[in-house]
C-alpha positions in Angstrom: 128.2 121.1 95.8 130.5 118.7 97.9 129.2 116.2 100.3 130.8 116.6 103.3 132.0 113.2 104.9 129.6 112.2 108.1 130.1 109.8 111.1 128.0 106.8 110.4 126.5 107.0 113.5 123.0 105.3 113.6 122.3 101.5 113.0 118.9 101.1 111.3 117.1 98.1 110.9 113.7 96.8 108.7 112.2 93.8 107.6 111.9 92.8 104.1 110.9 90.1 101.9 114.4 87.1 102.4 114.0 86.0 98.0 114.0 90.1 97.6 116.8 91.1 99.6 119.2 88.6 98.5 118.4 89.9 94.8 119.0 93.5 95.9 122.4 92.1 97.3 123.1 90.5 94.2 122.6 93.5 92.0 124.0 95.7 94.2 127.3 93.6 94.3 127.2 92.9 90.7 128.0 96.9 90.5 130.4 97.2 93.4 128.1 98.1 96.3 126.7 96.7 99.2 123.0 97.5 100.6 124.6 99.7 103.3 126.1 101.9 101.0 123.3 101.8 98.4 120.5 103.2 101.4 123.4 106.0 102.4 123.3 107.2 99.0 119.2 107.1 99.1 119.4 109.3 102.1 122.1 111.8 100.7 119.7 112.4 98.1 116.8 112.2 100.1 118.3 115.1 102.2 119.8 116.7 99.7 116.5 116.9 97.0 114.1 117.2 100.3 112.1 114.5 98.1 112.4 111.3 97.1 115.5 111.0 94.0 113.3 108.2 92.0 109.7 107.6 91.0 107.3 105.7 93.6 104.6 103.2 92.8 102.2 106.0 94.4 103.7 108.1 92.1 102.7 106.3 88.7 99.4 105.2 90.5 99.0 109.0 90.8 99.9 110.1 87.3 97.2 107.0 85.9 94.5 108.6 88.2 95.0 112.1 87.2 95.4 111.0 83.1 92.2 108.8 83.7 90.3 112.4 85.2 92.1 114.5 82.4 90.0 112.0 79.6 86.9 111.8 81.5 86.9 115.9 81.8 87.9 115.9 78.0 85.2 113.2 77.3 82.6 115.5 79.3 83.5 118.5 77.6 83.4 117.2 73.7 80.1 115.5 74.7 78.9 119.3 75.7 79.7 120.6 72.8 77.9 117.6 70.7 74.7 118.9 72.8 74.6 115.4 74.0 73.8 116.7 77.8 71.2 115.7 79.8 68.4 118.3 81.8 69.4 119.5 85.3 66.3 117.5 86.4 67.8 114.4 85.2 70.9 114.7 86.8 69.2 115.2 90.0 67.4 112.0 89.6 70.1 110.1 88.7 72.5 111.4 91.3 69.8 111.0 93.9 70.0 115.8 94.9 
């Protein structure tokens, strides 16, 4: 699929930590880029994935929430079948129901 050219049409503008930008600019130009044509390409792909095209810290905070349920479900379930369970009245005490 070829990207057609588009008219760079829109100024945008953010703020941002100074010490972490000038790193960013660093790296960036290290490689041949500069930040304007690093955040084009991160909205190409934006656009062109309808998502974002790299892994978020909400993302990995996520994934640890949801491998920290899958134990405690797994956990639950092997203490079931041990018979170590406790009486529905119990668990209406101690859940305050």
């Amino acid at each position: 699929m070829e990207t057609v050219p588009r008219e760079k049409n829109q100024t945008v503008s953010f703020k941002t930590d100074y010490i972490m930008y000038k790193k960013v600019k660093e790296i960036f130009s290290e490689r041949g880029y500069n930040v304007t044509e690093i955040l084009n390409e991160l909205f190409e792909q934006t656009v062109k994935k309808n998502n974002i095209p790299f892994r978020t810290e909400k993302d990995f905070e996520r994934d640890t929430l949801i491998e920290n349920l899958q134990d405690q479900i797994n956990q639950s379930v092997e203490n079931y079948k041990a018979g170590k369970t406790i009486s529905e009245r119990d668990a209406r005490d101690r859940f305050g129901i």
